[in-house]
C-alpha positions as CSV (number, residue, x, y, z in Angstrom):
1,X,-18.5,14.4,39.5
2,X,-16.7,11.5,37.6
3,X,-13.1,11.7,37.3
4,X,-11.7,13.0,34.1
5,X,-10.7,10.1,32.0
6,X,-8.2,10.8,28.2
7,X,-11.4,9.5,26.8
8,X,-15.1,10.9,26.1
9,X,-17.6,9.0,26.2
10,X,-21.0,10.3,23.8
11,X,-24.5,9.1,22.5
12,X,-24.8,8.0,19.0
13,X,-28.3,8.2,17.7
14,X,-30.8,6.8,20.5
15,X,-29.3,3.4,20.1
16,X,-25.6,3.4,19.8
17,X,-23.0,4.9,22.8
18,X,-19.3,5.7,21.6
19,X,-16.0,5.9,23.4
20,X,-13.4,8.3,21.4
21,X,-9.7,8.8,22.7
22,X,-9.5,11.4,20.2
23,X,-6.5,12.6,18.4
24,X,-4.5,11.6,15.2
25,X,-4.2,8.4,13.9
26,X,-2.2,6.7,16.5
27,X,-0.8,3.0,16.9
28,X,-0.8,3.1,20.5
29,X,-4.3,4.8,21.0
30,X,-5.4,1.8,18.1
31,X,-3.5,-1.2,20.0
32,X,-5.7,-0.3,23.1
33,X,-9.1,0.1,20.7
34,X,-8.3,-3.6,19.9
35,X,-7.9,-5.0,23.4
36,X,-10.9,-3.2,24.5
37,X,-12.9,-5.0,21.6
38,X,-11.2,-8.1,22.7
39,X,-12.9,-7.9,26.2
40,X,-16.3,-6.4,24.9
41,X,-16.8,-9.0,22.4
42,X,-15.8,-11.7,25.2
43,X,-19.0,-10.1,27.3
44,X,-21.3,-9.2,24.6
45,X,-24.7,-10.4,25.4
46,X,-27.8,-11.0,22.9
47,X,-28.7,-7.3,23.7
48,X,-25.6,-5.7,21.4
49,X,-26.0,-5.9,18.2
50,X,-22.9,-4.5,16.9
51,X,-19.1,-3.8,18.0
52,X,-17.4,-1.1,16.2
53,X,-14.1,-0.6,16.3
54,X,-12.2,2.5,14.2
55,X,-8.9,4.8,14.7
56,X,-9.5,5.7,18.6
57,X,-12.6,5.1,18.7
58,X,-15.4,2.4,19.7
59,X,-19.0,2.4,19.3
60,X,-21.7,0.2,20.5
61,X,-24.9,-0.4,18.9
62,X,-28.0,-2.0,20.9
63,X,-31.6,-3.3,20.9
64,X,-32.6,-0.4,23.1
65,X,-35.6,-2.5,24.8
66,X,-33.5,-5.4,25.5
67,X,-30.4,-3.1,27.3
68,X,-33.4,-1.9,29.6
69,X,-34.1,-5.0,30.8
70,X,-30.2,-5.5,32.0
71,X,-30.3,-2.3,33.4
72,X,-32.3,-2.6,36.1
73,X,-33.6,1.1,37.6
74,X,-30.7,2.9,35.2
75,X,-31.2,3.8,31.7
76,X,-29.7,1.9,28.6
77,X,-27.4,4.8,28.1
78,X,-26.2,4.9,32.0
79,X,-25.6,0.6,31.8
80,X,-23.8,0.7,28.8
81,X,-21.8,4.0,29.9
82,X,-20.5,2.2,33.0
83,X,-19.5,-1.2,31.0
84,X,-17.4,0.7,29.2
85,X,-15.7,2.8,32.3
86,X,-15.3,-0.3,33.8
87,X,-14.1,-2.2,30.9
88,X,-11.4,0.3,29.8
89,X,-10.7,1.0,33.5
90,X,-9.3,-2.9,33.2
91,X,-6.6,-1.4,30.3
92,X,-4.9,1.1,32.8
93,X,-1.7,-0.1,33.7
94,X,-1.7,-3.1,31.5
95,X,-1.4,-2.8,28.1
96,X,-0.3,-6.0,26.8
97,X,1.7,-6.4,23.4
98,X,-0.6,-7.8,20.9
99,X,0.8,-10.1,18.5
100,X,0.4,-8.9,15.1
101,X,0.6,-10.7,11.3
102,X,2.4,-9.7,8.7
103,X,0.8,-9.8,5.4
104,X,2.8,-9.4,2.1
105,X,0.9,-8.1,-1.0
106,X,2.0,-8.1,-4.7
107,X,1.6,-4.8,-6.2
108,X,2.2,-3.7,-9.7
109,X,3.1,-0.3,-10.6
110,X,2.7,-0.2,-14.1
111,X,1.5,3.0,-15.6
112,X,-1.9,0.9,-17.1
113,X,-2.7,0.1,-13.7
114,X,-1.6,3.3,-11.9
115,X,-3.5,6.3,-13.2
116,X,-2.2,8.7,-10.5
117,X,1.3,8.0,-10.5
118,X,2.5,10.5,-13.0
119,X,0.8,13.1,-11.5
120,X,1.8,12.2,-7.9
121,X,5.6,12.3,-9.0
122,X,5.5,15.5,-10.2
123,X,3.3,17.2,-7.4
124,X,6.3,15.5,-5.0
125,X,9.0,16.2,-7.5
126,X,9.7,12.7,-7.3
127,X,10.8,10.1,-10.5
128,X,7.5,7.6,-10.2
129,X,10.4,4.4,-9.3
130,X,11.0,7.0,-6.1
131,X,7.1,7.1,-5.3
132,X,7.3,3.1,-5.8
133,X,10.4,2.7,-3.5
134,X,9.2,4.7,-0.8
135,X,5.9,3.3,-1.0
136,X,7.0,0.0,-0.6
137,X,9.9,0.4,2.0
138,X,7.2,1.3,5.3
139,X,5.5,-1.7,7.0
140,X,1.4,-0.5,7.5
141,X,-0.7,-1.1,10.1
142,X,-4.1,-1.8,9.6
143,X,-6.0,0.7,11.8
144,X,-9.7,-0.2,10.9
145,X,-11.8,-2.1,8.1
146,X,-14.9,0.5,6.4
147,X,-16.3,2.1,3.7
148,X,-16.8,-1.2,1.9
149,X,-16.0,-5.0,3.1
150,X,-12.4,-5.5,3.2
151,X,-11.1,-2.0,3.0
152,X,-8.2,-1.7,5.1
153,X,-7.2,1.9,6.2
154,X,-3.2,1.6,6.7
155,X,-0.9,4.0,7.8
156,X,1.1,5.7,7.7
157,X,2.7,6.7,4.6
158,X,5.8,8.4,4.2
159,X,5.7,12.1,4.4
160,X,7.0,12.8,0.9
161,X,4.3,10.6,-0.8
162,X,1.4,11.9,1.6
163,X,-0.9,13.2,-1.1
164,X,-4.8,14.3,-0.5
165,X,-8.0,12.7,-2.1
166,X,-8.6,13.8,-5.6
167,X,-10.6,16.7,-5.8
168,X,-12.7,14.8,-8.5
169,X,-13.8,11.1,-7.1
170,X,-13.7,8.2,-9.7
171,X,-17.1,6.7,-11.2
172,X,-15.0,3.5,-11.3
173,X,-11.9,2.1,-9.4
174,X,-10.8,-1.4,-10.2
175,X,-10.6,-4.1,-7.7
176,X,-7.6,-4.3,-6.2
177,X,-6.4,-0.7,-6.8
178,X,-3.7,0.3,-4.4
179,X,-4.4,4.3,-3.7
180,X,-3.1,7.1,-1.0
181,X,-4.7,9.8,0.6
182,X,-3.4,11.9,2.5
183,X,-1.0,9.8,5.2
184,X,-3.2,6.4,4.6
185,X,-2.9,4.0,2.1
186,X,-5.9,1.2,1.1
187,X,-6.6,-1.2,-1.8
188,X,-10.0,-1.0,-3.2
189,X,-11.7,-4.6,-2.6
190,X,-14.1,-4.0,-5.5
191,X,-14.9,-2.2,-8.4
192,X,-16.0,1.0,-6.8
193,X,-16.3,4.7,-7.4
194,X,-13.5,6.2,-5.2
195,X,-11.0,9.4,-4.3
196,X,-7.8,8.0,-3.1
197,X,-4.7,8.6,-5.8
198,X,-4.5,5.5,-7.3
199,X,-0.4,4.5,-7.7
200,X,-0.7,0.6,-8.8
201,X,-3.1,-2.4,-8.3
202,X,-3.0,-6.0,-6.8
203,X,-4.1,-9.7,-8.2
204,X,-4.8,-10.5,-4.3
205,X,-8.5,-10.4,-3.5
206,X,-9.5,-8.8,-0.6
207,X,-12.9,-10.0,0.3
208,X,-14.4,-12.9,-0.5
209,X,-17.4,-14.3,0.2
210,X,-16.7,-18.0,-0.2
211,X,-14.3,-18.0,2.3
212,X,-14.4,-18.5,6.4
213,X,-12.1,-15.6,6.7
214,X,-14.3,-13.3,4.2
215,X,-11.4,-10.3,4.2
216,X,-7.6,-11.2,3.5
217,X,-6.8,-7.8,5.8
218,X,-7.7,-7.7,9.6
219,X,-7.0,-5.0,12.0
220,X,-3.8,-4.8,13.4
221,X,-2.4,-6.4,11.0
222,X,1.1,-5.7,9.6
223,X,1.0,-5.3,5.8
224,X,4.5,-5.3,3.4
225,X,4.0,-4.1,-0.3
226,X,6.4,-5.6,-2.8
227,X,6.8,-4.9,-6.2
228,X,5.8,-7.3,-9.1
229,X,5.7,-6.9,-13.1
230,X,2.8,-6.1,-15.2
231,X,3.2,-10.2,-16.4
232,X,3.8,-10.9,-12.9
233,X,0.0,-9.0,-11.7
234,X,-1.5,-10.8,-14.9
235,X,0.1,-14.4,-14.5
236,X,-1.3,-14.4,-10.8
237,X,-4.4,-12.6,-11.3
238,X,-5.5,-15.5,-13.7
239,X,-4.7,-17.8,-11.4
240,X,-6.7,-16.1,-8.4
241,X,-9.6,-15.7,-11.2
């Protein structure tokens, strides 16, 4: 019987193999995601085909046929499960402190560009400058990049901001739309449909393809918000465009 481990480890279709810590969103729990994606990119052979890091969680996904052929007389399944026993087995004990960057981002608040505010303030019996201040006094982490290129999930937001996905998703979100939901906040990277409460927007572009760092936002990074006028966002979005 293997020794219980804080981690499960669990098939993901018949070509991907996950590793979940489980539990909330978790800085700690992400910091050691990270260094284990350090250490399996560092090994990754021909035969992965994809690395996936998210909150606690990391999945593999593999050329089936080509894992056999490393496996020797185990199955796919049994190699990978083992690489990553042994590879996580190498984080016990010595978790090292990962330097992080700190990103600051222009947002403007301005009602035009902030279609949620209103409604946020009064659901948090807040004035909307309280929603702004509180929104830009936490430093994020970025805990993953999905759901588009470039979308950062950050967290956590503040408690009295904290505010669910609309009921009723957007067609359309704007590019750089700074949103909440529920204790995450994220800044749409295109025009997109979307759900998150939408509280102000940025010039910054978040993705781009021209570039040899496509996405402004990485994981673990450290991300400041600070507040800019509605000439400000224009002035510097021309200049960006």
């Amino acid at each position: 019987m293997l020794p219980a481990t804080p981690y499960q480890i669990y098939a993901i279709g018949d070509q991907g193999i996950t590793l979940d810590y489980g539990g909330e969103m978790n800085e700690t729990l992400n910091k050691k995601i990270y260094q284990l994606y350090s250490l399996l990119k560092k090994w990754q052979p021909e035969a992965i085909l994809d690395i996936i890091p998210a909150y606690h969680s990391i999945s593999l996904i593999y050329d089936l046929l080509k894992v056999k052929k490393l496996a020797g007389t185990i199955t796919a399944y049994q190699f990978l499960e083992i690489k990553l026993r042994e590879t996580e087995a190498q984080l016990i004990g010595d978790i090292t402190v990962m330097m992080n960057r700190t990103i600051n981002i222009p947002v403007c608040y301005d009602l035009s560009l902030a279609p949620d505010l209103d409604e946020l303030a009064k659901i948090h019996h807040l004035s909307n400058e309280e929603i702004i201040e509180i929104h830009i006094q936490q430093t994020y982490r970025v805990y993953m990049i999905g759901f588009m290129p470039g979308f950062a999930y950050m967290g956590s937001v503040d408690n009295r901001i904290a505010s669910p996905r609309k009921s009723n998703p957007r067609l359309q979100v704007p590019a750089g739309s700074v949103g909440i939901a529920g204790s995450q906040t994220g800044i749409y990277p295109f025009n997109s449909p979307g759900g998150w409460q939408i509280i102000g927007q940025t010039p910054h572009m978040l993705f781009d393809a021209n570039k040899e760092n496509l996405t402004l936002l990485e994981p673990g990074d450290n991300v400041r918000f600070h507040k800019i006028s509605l000439e400000e966002f224009h002035h510097l979005k021309n200049k960006i465009d």
